[in-house]
C-alpha positions in Angstrom: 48.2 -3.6 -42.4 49.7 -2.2 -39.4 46.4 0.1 -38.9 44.4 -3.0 -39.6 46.2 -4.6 -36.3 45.8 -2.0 -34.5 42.0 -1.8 -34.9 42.0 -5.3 -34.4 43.7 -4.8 -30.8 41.9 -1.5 -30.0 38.3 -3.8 -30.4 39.2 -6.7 -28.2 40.7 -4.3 -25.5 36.9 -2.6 -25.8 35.4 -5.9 -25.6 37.4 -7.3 -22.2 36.8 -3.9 -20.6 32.9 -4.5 -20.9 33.2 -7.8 -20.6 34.3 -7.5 -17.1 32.7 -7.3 -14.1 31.6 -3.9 -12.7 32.5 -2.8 -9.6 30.3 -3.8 -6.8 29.4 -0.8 -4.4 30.4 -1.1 -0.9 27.3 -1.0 1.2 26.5 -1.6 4.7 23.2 -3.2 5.8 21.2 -3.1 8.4 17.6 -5.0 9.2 15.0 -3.0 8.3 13.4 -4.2 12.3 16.1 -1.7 13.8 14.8 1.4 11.6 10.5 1.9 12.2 8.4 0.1 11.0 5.0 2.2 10.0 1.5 1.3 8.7 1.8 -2.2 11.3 -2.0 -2.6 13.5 -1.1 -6.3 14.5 1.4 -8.0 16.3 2.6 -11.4 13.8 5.1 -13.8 13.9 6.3 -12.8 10.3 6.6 -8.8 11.0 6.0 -8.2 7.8 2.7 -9.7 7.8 -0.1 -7.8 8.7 -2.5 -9.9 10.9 -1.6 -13.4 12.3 -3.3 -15.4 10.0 -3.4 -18.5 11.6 -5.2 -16.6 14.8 -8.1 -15.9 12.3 -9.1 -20.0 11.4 -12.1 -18.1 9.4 -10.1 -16.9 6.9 -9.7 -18.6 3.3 -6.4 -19.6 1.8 -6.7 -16.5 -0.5 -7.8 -14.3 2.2 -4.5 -15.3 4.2 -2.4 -14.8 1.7 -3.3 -11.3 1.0 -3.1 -10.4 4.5 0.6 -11.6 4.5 1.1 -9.3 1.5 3.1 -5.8 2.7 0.5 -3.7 1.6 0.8 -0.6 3.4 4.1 -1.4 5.7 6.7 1.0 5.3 10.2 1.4 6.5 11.0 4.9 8.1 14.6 6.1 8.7 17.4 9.0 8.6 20.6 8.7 7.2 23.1 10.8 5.2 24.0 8.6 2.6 24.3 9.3 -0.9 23.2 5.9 -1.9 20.2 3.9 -0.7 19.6 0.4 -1.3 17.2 -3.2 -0.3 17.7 -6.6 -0.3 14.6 -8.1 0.3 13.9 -12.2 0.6 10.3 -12.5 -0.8 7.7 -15.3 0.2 5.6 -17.4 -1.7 2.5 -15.7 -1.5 2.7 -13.2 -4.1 0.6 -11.7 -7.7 0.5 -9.1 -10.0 -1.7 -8.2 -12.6 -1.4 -7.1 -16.6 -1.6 -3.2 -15.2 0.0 -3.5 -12.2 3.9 -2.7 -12.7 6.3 -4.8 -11.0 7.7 -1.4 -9.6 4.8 -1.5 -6.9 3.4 -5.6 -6.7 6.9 -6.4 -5.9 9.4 -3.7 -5.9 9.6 -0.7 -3.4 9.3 3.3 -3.2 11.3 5.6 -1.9 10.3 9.1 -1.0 12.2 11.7 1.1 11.1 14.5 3.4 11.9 17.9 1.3 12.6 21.4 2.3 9.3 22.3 3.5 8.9 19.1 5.5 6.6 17.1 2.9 7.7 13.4 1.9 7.8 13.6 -1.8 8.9 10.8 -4.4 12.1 10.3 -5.0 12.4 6.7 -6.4 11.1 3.4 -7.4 12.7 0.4 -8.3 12.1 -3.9 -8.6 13.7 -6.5 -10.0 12.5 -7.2 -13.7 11.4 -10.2 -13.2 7.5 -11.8 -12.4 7.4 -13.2 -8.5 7.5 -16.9 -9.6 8.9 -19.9 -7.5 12.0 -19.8 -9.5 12.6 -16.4 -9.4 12.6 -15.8 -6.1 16.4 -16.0 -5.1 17.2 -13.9 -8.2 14.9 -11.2 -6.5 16.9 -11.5 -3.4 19.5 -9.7 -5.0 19.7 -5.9 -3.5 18.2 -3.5 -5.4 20.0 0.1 -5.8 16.9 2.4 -4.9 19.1 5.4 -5.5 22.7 6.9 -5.9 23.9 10.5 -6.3 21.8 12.2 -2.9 23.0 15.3 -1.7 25.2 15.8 1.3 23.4 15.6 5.1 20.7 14.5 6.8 17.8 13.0 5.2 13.9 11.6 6.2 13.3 8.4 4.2 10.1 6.4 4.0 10.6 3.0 2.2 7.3 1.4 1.3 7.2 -1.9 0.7 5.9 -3.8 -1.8 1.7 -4.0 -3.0 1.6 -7.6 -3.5 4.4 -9.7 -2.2 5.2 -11.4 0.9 8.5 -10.7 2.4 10.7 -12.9 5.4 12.9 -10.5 5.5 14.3 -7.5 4.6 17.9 -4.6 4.8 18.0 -1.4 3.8 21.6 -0.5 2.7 23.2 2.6 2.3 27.2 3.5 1.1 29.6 2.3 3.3 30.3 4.6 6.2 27.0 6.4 5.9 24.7 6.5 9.0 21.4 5.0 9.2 19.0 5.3 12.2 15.7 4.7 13.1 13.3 7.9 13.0 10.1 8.2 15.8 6.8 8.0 13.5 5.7 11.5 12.6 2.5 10.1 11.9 -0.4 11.0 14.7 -3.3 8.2 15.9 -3.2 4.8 14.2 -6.7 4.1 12.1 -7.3 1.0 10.1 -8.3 0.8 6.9 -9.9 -2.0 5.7 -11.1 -2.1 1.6 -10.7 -4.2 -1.5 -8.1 -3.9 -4.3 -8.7 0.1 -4.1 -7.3 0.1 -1.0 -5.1 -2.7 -1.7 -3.1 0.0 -4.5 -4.2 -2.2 -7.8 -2.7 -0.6 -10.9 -1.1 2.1 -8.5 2.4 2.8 -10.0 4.3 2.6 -6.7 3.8 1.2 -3.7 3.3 4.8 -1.7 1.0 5.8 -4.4 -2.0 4.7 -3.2 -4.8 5.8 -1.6 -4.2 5.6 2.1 -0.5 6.4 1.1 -1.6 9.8 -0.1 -4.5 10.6 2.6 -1.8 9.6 5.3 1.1 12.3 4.2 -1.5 14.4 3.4 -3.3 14.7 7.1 0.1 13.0 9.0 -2.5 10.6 10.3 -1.3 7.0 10.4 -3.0 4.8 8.2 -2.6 0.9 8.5 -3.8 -0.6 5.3 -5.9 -3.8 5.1 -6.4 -4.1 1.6 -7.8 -7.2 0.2 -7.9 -7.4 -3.5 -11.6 -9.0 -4.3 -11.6 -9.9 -1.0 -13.2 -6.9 1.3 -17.1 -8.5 1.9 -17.9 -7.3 5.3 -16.7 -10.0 7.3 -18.0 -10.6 10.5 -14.4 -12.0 11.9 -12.7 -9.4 10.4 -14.7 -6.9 12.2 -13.2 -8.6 15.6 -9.4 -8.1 14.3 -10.2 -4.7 14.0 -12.0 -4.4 17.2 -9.4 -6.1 19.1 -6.7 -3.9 17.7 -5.2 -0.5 19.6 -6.9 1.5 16.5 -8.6 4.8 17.2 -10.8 4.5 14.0 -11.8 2.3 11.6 -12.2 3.4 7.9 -13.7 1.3 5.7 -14.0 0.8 1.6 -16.7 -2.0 2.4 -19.0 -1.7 -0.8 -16.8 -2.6 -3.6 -16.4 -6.0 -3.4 -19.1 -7.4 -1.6 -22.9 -8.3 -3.5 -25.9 -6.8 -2.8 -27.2 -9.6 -0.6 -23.8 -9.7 1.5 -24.0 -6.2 2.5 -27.6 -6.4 3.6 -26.8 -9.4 5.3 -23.2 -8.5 6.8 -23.1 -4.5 7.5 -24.8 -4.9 11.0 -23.0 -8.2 11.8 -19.9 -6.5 11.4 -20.2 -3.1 13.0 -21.5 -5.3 16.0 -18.4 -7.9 15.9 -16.3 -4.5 16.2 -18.2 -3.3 18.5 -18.1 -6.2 20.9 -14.4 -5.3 21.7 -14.2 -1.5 20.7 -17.8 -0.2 22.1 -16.1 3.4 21.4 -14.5 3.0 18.1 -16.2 5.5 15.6 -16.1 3.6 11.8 -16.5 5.6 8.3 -18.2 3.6 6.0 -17.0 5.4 2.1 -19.1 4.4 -0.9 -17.1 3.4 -3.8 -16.0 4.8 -6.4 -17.5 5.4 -10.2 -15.5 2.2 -12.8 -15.3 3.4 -16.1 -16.8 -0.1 -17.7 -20.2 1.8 -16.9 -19.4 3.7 -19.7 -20.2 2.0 -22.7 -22.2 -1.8 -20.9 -25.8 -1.0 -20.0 -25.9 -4.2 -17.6 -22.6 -3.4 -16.2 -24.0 0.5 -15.7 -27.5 -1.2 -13.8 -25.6 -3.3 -11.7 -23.4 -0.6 -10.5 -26.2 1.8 -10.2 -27.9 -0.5 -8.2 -25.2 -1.7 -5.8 -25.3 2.5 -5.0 -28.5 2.9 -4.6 -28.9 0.1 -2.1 -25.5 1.0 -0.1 -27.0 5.1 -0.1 -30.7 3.4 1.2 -29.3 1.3 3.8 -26.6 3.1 5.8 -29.2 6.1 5.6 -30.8 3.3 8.3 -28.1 2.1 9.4 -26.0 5.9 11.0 -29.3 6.1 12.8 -29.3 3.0 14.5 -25.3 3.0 15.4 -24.1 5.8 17.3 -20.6 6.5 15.9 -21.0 4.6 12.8 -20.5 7.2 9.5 -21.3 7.2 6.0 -19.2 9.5 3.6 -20.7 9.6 0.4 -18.5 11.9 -2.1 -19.5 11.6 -5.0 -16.5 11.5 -8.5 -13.8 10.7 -6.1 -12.1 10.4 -9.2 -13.0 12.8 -10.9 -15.4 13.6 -13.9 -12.9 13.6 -17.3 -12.7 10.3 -17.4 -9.0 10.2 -17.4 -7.9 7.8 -14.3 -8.3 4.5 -15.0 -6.0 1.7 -15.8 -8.9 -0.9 -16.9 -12.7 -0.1 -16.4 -12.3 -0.8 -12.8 -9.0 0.4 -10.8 -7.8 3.6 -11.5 -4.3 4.6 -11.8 -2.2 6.5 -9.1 -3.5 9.9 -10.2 -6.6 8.6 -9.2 -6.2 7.5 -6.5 -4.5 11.0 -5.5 -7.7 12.2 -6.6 -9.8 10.1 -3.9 -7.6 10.6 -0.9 -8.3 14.3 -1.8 -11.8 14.2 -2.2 -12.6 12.2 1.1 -10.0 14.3 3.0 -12.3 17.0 4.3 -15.5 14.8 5.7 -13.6 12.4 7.2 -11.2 14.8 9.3 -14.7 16.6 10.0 -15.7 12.8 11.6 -12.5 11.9 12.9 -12.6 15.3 14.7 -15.8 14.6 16.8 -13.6 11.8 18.4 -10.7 13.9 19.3 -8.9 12.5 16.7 -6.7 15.7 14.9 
């Protein structure tokens, strides 16, 4: 009996102990505006926003709210704290898809300069929980990127989520710890302006996309415009860009729009950038193979097609532009078959595989322009 109450005892001490609150971590915070920001073109009202929007009356509702998604922003910094941590407070104008892991749409990645002076992954981490209306102040909650770092200094990049709009944002670290801004290490600023490719669709973090990779991997400084479904050539796009401080302007223009836009639109565009930039050399890439060619002969002719005609008419239209380029790789992706997430959008490795295999022709470009 006496063993029987003790038992008894020994079980609801157990159950209090893990019944109670843990700990909270002492952390100190500090706005993510007094660190550096990186992968910003345009001044905005909303900082984390990447064009002013309501500057652009052209734009659709969808088109806006993709712009005020964080695509591409990171947060640089130093510190020698052991622990690293966000609180973000999200916007309205978020998504996420069935492949799409809430880790990039709506969370953040963390990656840290190494030994020989590469940023390399170190973390990623979201709140488990879809970017709905009522979930929003539950995702306010900070968010423990990391715990258990080494002693000294380290190089952090923080980048931000795919497809969510923030107001606001703090990157913690353990109390007493230092945190400082770090200059950008990154040379030249070029644009990128592309469709849910660019935008990091089905990437698995938010620094594992394309522009993500090609940036650490030349330490040029990329500023993403990815617009998922919504990269068609725009003529008042082409102005944004041309009224931005960019050196160049890199473009995945030919996987969104139909043939008929991009006959109609290419020269429009280039000429809408080049009414503000005369000098500003743009890289036109073709895209890349989907694997829903596969097995769907109409799906296979359309594809083909779209190719064909992209190849036939910036043949025509690099001789009529001076500075205006054409990098046609073929398999960015590679030829196994291996990469993608869902017929269309590969997954990170992928995307690794592209930034690779456009690396060489477009330094080669950006070269002629004094741009190393």
């Amino acid at each position: 009996m006496k063993r029987l109450f003790l038992a008894v005892v020994a079980s609801m001490l157990v159950l209090s102990l893990s019944a109670a609150p843990k700990k909270q971590p002492k952390v100190d915070y500090v706005d993510a505006l007094q660190l550096t920001m990186i992968g910003k073109l345009c001044e905005t009202t909303n900082p984390y926003h990447r064009i002013e929007v309501e500057a652009v009356p052209e734009l659709s509702k969808g088109e806006a709210r993709l712009l005020c998604q964080t695509s591409g922003l990171a947060i640089l910094f130093k510190t020698n704290a052991s622990a690293i941590y966000v609180k973000p407070t999200y916007g309205t104008k978020n998504s996420w898809g069935p492949n799409s892991p809430l880790s990039a749409t709506t969370g953040f990645n963390l990656f840290i300069k190494d030994k020989k002076g590469e940023f390399i992954w170190a973390s990623s981490k979201a709140h488990k929980m879809t970017p709905i209306a009522g979930n929003l102040q539950k995702m306010s909650r900070p968010i423990e990127m990391i715990n258990g770092l080494y002693k000294g200094e380290k190089e952090c990049i923080i980048y931000l989520p795919l497809a969510s709009e923030l107001t606001a944002l703090e990157i913690g670290v353990n109390k007493g710890a230092t945190i400082e801004a770090l200059p950008n290490p990154f040379r030249h600023t070029i644009a990128v302006f592309g469709s849910s490719f660019t935008h990091g669709a089905n990437a698995s973090g938010a620094g594992l996309t394309w522009p993500a990779f090609f940036s650490r991997s030349t330490g040029l400084h990329l500023c993403s415009f990815g617009m998922s479904g919504n990269s068609k050539l725009q003529p008042y796009l082409g102005e944004v860009f041309g009224k931005s401080k960019a050196d160049a302007l890199l473009c995945d223009a030919f996987s969104n729009p139909t043939i008929a836009q991009i006959g109609s639109r290419i020269r429009p565009f280039i000429e809408a950038v080049r009414k503000h930039n005369p000098n500003m050399p743009i890289i036109f890439l073709n895209t890349i193979y989907r694997e829903n060619r596969n097995f769907k002969p109409a799906y296979e002719k359309k594809e083909q097609s779209r190719i064909e005609f992209v190849e036939k008419t910036m043949k025509e239209v690099v001789k009529e532009y001076k500075g205006v380029y054409f990098v046609n790789v073929p398999n960015q992706t590679g030829t196994d078959h291996v990469t993608s997430a869902d017929g269309v959008h590969p997954y990170s490795y992928g995307y690794h595989r592209w930034a690779k295999a456009i690396e060489k022709p477009v330094l080669k470009i950006l070269k002629k322009h004094k741009i190393k």
